[in-house]
FIBALO-549177 format. One record per residue (C-alpha): x, y, z; residue in one letter. Coordinates in pm, whole numbers, padded with zeros to 5 digits, always signed. Example, Ala and Ser with C-alpha at 12.3 -4.5 7.8 and 13.67 -1.06 7.14 Angstrom:
+01230-00450+00780a;+01367-00106+00714s;
END
This chain:
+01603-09508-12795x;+01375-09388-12545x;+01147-09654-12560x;+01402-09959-12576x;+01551-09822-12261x;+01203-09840-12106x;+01153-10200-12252x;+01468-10328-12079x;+01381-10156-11736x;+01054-10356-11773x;+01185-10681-11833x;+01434-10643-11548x;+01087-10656-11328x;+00938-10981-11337x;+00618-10874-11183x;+00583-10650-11497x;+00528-10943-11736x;+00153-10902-11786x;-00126-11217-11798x;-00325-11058-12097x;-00676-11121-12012x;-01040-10919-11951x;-00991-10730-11614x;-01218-10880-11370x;-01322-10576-11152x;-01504-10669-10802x;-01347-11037-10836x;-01179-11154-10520x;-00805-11221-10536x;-00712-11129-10889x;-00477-10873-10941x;-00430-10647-11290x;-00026-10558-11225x;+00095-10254-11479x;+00408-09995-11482x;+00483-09717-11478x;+00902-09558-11455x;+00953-09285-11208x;+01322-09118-11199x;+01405-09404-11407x;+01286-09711-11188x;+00986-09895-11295x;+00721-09884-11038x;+00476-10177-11039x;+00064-10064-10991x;-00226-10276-10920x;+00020-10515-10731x;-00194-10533-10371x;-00540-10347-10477x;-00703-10465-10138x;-00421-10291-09954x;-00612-10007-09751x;-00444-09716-09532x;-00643-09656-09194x;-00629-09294-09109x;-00766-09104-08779x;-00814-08693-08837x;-00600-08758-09133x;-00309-08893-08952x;-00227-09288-09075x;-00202-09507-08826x;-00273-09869-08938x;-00351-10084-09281x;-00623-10274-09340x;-00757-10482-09655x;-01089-10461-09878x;-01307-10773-09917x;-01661-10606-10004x;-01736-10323-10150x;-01846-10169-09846x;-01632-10330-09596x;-01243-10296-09486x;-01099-10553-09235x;-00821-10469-08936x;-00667-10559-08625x;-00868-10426-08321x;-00582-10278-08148x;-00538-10029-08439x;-00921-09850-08316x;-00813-09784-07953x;-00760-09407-07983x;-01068-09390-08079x;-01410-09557-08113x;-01587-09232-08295x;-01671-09378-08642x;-01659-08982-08810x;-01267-08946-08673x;-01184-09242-08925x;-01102-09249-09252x;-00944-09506-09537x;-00763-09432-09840x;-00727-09655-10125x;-00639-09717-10399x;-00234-09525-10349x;+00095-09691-10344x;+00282-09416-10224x;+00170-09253-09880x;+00200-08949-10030x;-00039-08985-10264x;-00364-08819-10277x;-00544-09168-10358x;-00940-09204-10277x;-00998-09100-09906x;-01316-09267-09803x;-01532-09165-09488x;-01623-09464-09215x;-02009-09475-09094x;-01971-09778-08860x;-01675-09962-08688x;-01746-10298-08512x;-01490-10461-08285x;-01437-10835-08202x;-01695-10849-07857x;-01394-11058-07681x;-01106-10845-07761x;-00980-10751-07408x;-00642-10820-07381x;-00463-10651-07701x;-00375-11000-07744x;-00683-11224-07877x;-00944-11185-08075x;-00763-10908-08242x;-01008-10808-08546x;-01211-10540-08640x;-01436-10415-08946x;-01497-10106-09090x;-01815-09989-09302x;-01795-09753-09544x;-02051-09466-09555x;-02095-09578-09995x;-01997-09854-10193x;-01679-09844-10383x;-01621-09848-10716x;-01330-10112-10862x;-01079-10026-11111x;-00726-10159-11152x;-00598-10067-10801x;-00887-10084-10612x;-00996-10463-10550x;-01102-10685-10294x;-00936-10968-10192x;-01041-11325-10103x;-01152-11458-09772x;-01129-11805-09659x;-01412-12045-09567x;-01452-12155-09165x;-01286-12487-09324x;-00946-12349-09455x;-00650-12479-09253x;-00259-12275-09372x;-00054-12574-09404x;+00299-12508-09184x;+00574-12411-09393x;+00373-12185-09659x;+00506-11867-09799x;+00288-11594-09801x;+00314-11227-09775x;+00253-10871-09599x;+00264-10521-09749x;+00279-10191-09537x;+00345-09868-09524x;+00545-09946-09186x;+00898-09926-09052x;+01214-10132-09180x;+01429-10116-08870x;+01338-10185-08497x;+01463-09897-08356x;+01439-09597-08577x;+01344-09264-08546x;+01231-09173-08915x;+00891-09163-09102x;+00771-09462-09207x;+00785-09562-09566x;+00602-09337-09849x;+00606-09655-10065x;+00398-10005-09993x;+00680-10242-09941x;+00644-10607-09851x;+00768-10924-09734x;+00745-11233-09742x;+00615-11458-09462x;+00680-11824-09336x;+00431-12034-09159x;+00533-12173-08848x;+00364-12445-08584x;+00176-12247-08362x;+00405-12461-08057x;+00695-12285-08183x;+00528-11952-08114x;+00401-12067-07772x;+00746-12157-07664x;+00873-11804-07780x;+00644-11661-07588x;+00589-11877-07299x;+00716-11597-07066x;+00391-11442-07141x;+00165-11695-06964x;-00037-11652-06637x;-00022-11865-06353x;-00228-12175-06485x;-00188-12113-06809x;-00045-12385-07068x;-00078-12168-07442x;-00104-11787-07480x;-00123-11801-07856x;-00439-11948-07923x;-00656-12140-08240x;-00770-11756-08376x;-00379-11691-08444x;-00114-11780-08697x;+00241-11729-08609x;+00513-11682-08895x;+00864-11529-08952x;+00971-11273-09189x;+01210-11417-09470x;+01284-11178-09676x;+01193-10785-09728x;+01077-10589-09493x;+01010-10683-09141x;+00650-10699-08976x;+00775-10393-08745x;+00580-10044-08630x;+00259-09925-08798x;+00233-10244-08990x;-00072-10316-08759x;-00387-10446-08947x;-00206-10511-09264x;-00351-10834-09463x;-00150-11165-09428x;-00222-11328-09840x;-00149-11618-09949x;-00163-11753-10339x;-00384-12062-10402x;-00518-12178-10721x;-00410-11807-10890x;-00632-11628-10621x;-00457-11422-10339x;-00680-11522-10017x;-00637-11311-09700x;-00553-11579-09417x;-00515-11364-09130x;-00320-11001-09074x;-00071-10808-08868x;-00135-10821-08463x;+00160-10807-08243x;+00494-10923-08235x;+00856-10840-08057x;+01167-10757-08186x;+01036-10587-08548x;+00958-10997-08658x;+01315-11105-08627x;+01352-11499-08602x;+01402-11495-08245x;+01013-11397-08195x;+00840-11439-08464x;+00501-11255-08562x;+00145-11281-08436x;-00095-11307-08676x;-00500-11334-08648x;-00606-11592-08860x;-00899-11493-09063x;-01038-11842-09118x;-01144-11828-08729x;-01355-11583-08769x;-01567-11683-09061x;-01871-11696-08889x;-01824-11388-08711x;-01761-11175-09006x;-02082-11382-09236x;-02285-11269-08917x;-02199-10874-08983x;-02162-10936-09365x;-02442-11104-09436x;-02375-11076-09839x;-01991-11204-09821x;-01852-11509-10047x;-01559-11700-09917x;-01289-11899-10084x;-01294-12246-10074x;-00941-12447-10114x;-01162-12677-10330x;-01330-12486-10537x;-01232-12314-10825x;-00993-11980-10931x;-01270-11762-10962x;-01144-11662-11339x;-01419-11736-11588x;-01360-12086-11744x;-01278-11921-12082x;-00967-11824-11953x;-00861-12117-11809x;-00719-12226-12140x;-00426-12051-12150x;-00262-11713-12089x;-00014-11525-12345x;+00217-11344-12112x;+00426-11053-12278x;+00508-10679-12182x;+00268-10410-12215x;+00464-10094-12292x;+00132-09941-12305x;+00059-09951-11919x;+00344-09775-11843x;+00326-09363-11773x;+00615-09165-11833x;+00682-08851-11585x;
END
């Protein structure tokens, strides 16, 4: 009885139906989703691998997203307390915040050399002092080449540990939530914020951002900083910008700023020098085996019972 209970929880999560094939471990983009039930909810693992919690003396304080084994990716903003490397650490690898995860020590941090203005030019990278090791929630996701352009009106979407509300005076989640994310014409976002410009000044958001609107889930609020902006081409989850700034918790009326990571291809080949990026062209990066076919069913054997 036990286990048909369990069966029907699972099916009553889409994201639970499994594509049975090899895992690929260390290949951009691919995700290996399982489940497990906790207090009688099924919990989905492996859903966002690249999904990375920031932490400074152990105390979180932005996400940030895996794309080499050595290398995390962030908003700049989110390394203003502090540019000592040894005060950082990340932790992978968890779902819940709680969670003891794999906490990682940082050995070099290198900020965009334009970022003044908490505005621009918002990225950052983070080196790891050892290579990680991949395994079903630990994986990196795909960047895109200098020549990928988001097309307006695409869905993609953000996960965070941050806050649901704009105005709220409780912890952050303990759970990754997400949401999902619209593209908008970068004019849309300059005429929302046109009562940020200078004196002289026709466009304050510029070609290295992305502006969007959150449609459903959570909203790109508080402590969502540095979280990875993915979108789903081709099967592969690409990373095409993440979480920089934003009023009103990302309601419609403003929506969210976003750097776009396309812009700064070049600038993260010249610090990574052993990086791959995605090409819209190219293909999945599955191996042409599986490209036949996929049997999808329900794996009762991924799920944990506690």
């Amino acid at each position: 009885m036990e286990q048909i209970r369990l069966l029907k929880l699972v099916l009553a999560s889409p994201d639970c139906i499994l594509q049975i094939r090899l895992p690929f471990f260390g290949v951009c983009g691919q995700t290996h989703i399982s489940c497990r039930v906790v207090k009688g909810k099924v919990v989905e693992e492996g859903k966002w691998p690249w999904q990375v919690s920031i932490l400074l003396l152990g105390v979180y304080v932005c996400s940030g997203s895996l794309f080499h084994e050595q290398w995390v990716l962030t908003a700049a903003h989110c390394l203003q307390r502090s540019k000592n490397q040894s005060q950082y650490s990340v932790k992978v690898g968890a779902r819940y915040f709680s969670e003891n995860g794999t906490q990682l020590p940082i050995s070099h941090i290198i900020i965009h050399k334009n970022f003044n203005n908490l505005a621009s030019q918002d990225i950052a990278l983070l080196k790891l002092q050892k290579p990680i090791s991949w395994s079903y929630n630990i994986q990196p996701v795909c960047l895109p080449d200098a020549q990928y352009k988001l097309p307006v009106g695409s869905m993609c979407w953000v996960a965070g540990w941050g806050h649901v509300k704009q105005v709220t005076t409780t912890p952050a989640p303990y759970s990754l939530q997400e949401v999902a994310i619209k593209i908008l014409n970068n004019d849309i976002c300059n005429q929302k914020y046109r009562f940020l410009l200078k004196r002289g000044q026709q466009h304050f958001i510029g070609k290295d951002m992305l502006c969007g609107s959150s449609e459903r889930g959570m909203k790109s609020c508080q402590a969502n900083s540095g979280s990875p902006l993915v979108c789903q081409v081709n099967k592969t989850w690409i990373q095409a910008g993440l979480v920089s700034w934003g009023f009103s918790c990302g309601q419609s009326r403003f929506p969210s700023i976003y750097t776009s990571t396309s812009h700064f291809t070049l600038w993260i080949k010249s610090q990574v020098s052993d990086v791959n990026f995605f090409s819209r062209a190219g293909p999945a990066f599955l191996s042409p085996v599986f490209h036949t076919g996929y049997i999808l069913l329900v794996s009762l054997g991924s799920l944990w019972l506690l």
